[in-house]
C-alpha positions, 0 to 999 in steps of 0.5 A, spaced: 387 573 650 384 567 648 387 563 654 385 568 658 378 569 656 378 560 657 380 562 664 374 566 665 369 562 662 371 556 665 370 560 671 364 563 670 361 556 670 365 553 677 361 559 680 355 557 676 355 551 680 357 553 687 352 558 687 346 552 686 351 548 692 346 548 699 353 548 703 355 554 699 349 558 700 348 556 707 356 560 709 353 568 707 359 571 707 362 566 702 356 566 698 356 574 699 363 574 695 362 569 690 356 573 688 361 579 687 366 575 682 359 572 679 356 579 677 363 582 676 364 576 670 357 577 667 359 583 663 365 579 660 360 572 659 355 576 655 360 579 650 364 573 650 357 569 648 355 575 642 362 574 640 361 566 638 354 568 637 357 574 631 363 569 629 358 563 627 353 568 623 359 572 619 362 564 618 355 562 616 355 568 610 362 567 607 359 560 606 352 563 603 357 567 598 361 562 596 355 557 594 350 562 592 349 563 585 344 570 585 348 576 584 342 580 588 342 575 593 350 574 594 350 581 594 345 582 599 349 578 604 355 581 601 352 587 605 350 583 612 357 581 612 359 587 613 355 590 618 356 583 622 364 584 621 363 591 624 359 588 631 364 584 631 370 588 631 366 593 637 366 587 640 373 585 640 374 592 642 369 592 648 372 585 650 380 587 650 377 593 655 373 589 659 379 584 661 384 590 661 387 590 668 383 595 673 387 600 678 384 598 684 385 605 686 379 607 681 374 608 686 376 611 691 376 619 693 382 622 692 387 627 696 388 633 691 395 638 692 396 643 689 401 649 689 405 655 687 411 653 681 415 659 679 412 665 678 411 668 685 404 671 687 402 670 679 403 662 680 399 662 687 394 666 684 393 661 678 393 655 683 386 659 685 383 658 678 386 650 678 382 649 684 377 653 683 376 648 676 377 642 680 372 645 685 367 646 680 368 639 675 367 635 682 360 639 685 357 638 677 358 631 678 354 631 686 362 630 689 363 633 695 369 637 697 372 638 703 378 643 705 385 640 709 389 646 709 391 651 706 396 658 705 393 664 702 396 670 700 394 677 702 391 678 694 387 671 694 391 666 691 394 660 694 401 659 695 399 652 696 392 647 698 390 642 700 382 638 699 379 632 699 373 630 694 369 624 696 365 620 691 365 613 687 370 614 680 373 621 683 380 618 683 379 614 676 378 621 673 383 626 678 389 621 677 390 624 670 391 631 674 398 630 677 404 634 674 406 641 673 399 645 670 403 652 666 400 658 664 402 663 660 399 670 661 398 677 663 397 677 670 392 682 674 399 685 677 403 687 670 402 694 669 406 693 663 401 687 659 408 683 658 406 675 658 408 672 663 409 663 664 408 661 672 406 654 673 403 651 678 404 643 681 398 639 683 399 631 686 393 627 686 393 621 691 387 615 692 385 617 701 387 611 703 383 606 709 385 605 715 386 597 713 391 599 708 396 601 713 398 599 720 400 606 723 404 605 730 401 611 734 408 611 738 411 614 731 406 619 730 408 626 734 403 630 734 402 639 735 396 643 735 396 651 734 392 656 733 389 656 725 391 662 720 390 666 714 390 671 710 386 677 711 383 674 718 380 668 715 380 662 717 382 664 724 380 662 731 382 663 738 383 656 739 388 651 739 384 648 734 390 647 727 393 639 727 400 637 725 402 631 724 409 628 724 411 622 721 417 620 725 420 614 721 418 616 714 419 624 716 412 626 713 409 632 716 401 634 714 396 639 717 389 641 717 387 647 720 381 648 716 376 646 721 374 649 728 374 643 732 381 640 734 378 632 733 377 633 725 383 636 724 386 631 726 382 626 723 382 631 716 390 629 717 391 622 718 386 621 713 392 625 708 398 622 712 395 614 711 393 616 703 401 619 703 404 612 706 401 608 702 403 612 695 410 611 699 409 603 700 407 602 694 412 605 690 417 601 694 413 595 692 412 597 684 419 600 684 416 605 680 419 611 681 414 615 677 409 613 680 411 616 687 408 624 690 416 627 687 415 625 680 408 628 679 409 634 683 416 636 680 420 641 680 416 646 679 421 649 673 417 654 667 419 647 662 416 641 666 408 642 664 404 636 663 398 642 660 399 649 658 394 654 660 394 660 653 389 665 655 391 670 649 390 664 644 385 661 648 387 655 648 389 649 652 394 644 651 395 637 654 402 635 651 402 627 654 397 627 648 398 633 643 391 635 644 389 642 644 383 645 645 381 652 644 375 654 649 380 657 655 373 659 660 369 653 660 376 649 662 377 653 667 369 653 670 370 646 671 368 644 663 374 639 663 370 632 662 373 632 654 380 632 657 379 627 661 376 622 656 381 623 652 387 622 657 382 615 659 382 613 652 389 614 650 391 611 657 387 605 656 390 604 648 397 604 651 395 598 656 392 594 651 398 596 646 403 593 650 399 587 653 396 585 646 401 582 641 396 578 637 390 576 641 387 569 634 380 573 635 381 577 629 375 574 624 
């Protein structure tokens, strides 16, 4: 960690320097981007400055009780010392977080899916309930959401839907959201009150630029067909509802949400880009998990990454052991707790595996 802290000091004061060079000032974009780096390295600069600032002042006390022979003065400076050696340790905190590598994909909007598991027409109407607590979580923070498709049933659940949330961070926070949701509970359709266990999957992927991938036209085939729904919803008497198919790779999105035939297809280009570029970079990563198989799953009752208990009113994450029992303000939306406790043992987990002994300790 020391090394790479000198890394960024050394840099931090190379851009110092350009950024006072005319001939630098002089090309805009360049100067544009190095203001960036500068900016995005001033946060690490000033904890890494109050981290010497703390270190020489802890030093200089130890020093002052060693050599100072007033038991009230020495204990005195006893007590400084361990409020310094507290800020210290904030510090040393606050510096592993600020140099942890970032996912680029933070930022961004996301792409949410989500679908009926095992349990039929209970699994698809609690699919329903998910979004409606993903819709309701994202409006509180100013989001915006925008419908992509969907498949009702006759009863109001959703065999499966498919929605956009634009905002800064939405990804950052959604991610977490991958995998099998499972819920255990009596549905509206047992007439005999037995518990019942339904699940239902939900993937989660960064909406990707039209930089990000190259999309041959030519590889594209392209169905319009007259939208649907349940009940008489959503339906028109236009050809207004968009397939697309992606030849090479055999991805098949649709948008039927909106009335004109042009957003549709926009709505699912957008979706079919987010899904190629999940797909390239699980190829170039290797990572397996990462890819929309894994977070989806199978759908079985025993793959769960959270359990839903309504008669205990009770939610549990299992990736972290936590449990919380205020089942309805989950479900309106109230899952901000839940996801700071997901960041915060993820980001414990990076700096586990990167520390192995960073020489800041005192």
């Amino acid at each position: 960690m020391l090394e790479q802290l000198q890394t960024i000091i050394d840099r931090y004061e190379e851009l110092n320097l350009l950024l006072s060079d005319p001939h630098v000032i002089q090309d805009q974009e360049r100067y544009r981007r190095l203001i960036q780096e500068h900016a995005s390295l001033q946060p690490i600069f000033d904890a890494i400055e109050l981290y010497r600032q703390l270190s020489d002042e802890a030093s200089s006390h130890r020093e002052m009780m060693r050599s100072a022979d007033d038991r009230d003065f020495k204990e005195l400076v006893r007590e400084e010392l361990v409020l310094i050696e507290q800020r210290l340790e904030e510090c040393q905190t606050n510096l592993r977080e600020l140099i942890r590598p970032r996912d680029p994909n933070d930022d961004r909007n996301v792409i949410m899916e989500i679908r009926a598991g095992a349990g039929g027409e209970e699994a698809a109407l609690f699919a329903a309930v998910l979004y409606r607590m993903y819709a309701q979580y994202a409006e509180a923070r100013g989001w915006r959401i925008e419908l992509v498709d969907m498949n009702e049933t006759e009863i109001g659940g959703f065999r499966e839907i498919i929605f956009m949330i634009e905002g800064r961070g939405a990804f950052s926070r959604f991610k977490y959201e991958s995998g099998v949701h499972r819920v255990q509970r009596v549905p509206v359709t047992e007439s005999g009150g037995r518990i019942h266990t339904s699940t239902v999957t939900v993937a989660v992927l960064p909406e990707a630029e039209s930089v990000d991938v190259d999309i041959n036209p030519n590889d594209l085939e392209i169905d319009t067909y007259r939208a649907s729904g349940a009940g008489g919803q959503h339906v028109n008497k236009t050809d207004s509802a968009i397939r697309i198919t992606h030849r090479p790779t055999g991805i098949v999105v649709t948008c039927q949400d909106q009335r004109s035939q042009y957003k549709n297809k926009d709505k699912a280009m957008a979706v079919l880009r987010s899904k190629l570029l999940e797909r390239e970079q699980s190829r170039l990563t290797g990572e397996i998990a990462s890819n929309r198989k894994s977070q989806v799953g199978t759908g079985d009752r025993s793959e769960r990454i959270r359990t839903y208990n309504y008669q205990q009113n009770r939610v549990t994450d299992h990736r972290i052991g936590l449990s919380l029992y205020r089942l309805e303000t989950i479900l309106n939306g109230d899952i901000e707790e839940l996801l700071n406790a997901l960041v915060t043992a993820d980001r414990a987990d990076a700096l586990g595996k990167g520390d192995g002994g960073d020489g800041l300790d005192g």
